[in-house]
N, C-alpha and C positions, 0 to 999 in steps of 0.2 A: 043214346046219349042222355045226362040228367037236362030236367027243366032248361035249367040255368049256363047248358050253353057249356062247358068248363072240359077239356081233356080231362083234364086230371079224376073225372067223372065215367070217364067212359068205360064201356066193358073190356076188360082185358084185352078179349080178340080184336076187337075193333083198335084198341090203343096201340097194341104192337102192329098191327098191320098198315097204319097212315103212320107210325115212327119209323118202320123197315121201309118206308116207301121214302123216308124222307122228307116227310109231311108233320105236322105245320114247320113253314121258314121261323128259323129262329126267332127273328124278333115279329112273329105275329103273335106270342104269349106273352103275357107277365112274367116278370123275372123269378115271381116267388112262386107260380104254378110249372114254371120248368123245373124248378126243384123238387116241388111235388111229383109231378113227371119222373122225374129218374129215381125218387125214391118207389115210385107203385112198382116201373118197369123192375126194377133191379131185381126181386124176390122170384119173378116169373123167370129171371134166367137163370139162378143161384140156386132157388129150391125146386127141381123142376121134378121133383119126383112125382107127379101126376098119373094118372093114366095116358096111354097113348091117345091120342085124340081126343081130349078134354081141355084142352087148353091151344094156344097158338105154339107153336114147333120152339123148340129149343134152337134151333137155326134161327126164326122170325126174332124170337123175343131177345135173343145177343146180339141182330142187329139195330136191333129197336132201342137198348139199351145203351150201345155204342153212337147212333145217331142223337139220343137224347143226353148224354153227357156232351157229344159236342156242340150240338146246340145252344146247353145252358152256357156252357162256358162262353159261346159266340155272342148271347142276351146279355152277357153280363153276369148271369143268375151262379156264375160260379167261376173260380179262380183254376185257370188249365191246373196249376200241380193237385187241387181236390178233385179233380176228375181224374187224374192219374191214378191218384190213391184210391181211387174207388174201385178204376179198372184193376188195380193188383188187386185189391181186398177180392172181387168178386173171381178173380182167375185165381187166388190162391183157394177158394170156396168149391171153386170147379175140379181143379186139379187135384186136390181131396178125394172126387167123385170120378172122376174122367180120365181118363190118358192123357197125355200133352199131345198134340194135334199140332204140329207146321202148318203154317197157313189161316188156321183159325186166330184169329187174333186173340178171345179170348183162354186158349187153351194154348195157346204157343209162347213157349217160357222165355227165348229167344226176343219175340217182341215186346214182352214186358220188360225185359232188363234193356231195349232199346228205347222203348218210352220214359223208363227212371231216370236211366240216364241223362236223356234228354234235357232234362226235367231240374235235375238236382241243382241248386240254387248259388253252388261253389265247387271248387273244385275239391280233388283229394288232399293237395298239399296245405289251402285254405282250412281245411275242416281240421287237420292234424295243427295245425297252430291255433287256433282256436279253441279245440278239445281242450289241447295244455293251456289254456289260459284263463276260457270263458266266467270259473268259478271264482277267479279272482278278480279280473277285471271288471268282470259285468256290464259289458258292453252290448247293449241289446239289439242291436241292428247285429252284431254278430251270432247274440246267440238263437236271435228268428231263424239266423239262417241255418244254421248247424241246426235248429230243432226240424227245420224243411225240410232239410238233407233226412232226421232219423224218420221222418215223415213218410219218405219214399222209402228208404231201404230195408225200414222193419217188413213190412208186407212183401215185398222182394224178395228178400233173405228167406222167408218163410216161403214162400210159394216154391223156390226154387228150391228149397230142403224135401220138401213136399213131392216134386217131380224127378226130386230123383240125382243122383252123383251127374252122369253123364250130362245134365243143363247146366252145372254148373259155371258164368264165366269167370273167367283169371281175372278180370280188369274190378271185379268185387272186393278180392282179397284184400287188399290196402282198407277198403270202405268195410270190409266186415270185421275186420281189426276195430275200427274206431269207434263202432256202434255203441258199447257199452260206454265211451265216455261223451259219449253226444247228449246235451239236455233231453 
């Protein structure tokens, strides 16, 4: 660990393996070094083309990365829908490289389209009256939310093209329609 005490300093192995444990409780960091935290963690699970045993396991470091997104988010250090969006960004990174994997949170297409979903700030029928309007009306609390919504589904949309016809879910269609006219 450096001088000064700071995770966000620590050696890789050491980092993922007290974030796979669960370690440190959320609010025992600063809000702005949880950030830092999941940006170090993130590249060790994304880029892992390493050698084999050179680094901490691509099992440790996805749950080190998943513990440290919900962590920041619990600090405060971050808003759950950009933790979302991180987790597609980084599954759609994998999936690129990987199979899809049931069960694996980050390689299972299934739970990322259960997370967006989750997530999404409006409904479908919301987002389709809006689409038709936002550029005239200009109503910004509408159009935050409709850019929320293309927020989740760009990286969605993309990962699930990525793994393939058979991930695809039906409850998208309506939302992949609307994408091109979303802010």
């Amino acid at each position: 660990m450096a001088a000064d005490g700071t995770w966000a300093e620590r050696e890789p192995a050491e980092l993922v393996a007290e974030l796979a444990a669960g370690r440190p409780a959320p609010g025992a960091l600063p809000r702005g070094e949880w950030q830092t935290v999941v940006q170090l963690v993130r590249p060790l699970v994304v880029d892992d083309e390493r050698p084999a045993g050179t680094g901490p396991s691509w099992e440790s470091s996805a749950a080190a990365f998943e513990y440290a997104l919900d962590a920041a988010v619990e600090a405060g250090a971050m808003r759950r829908r950009d933790a979302v969006v991180s987790r597609l960004q980084a599954s759609r990174a994998l999936l690129r490289k990987r199979p899809p994997r049931p069960g694996v949170p980050l390689l299972d297409p299934r739970h990322q389209v259960e997370l967006a979903l989750a997530e999404l700030p409006l409904t479908e029928d919301e987002a389709r009256a809006g689409a038709a309007t936002w550029r005239v009306e200009r109503d910004i609390e509408v159009m935050r939310r409709l850019r929320g919504a293309k927020l989740l589904l760009t990286p969605l949309l993309a990962l699930l093209s990525d793994a393939g016809p058979e991930w695809w879910d039906e409850r998208l269609a309506g939302w992949a329609a609307l994408l091109p006219d979303l802010p």
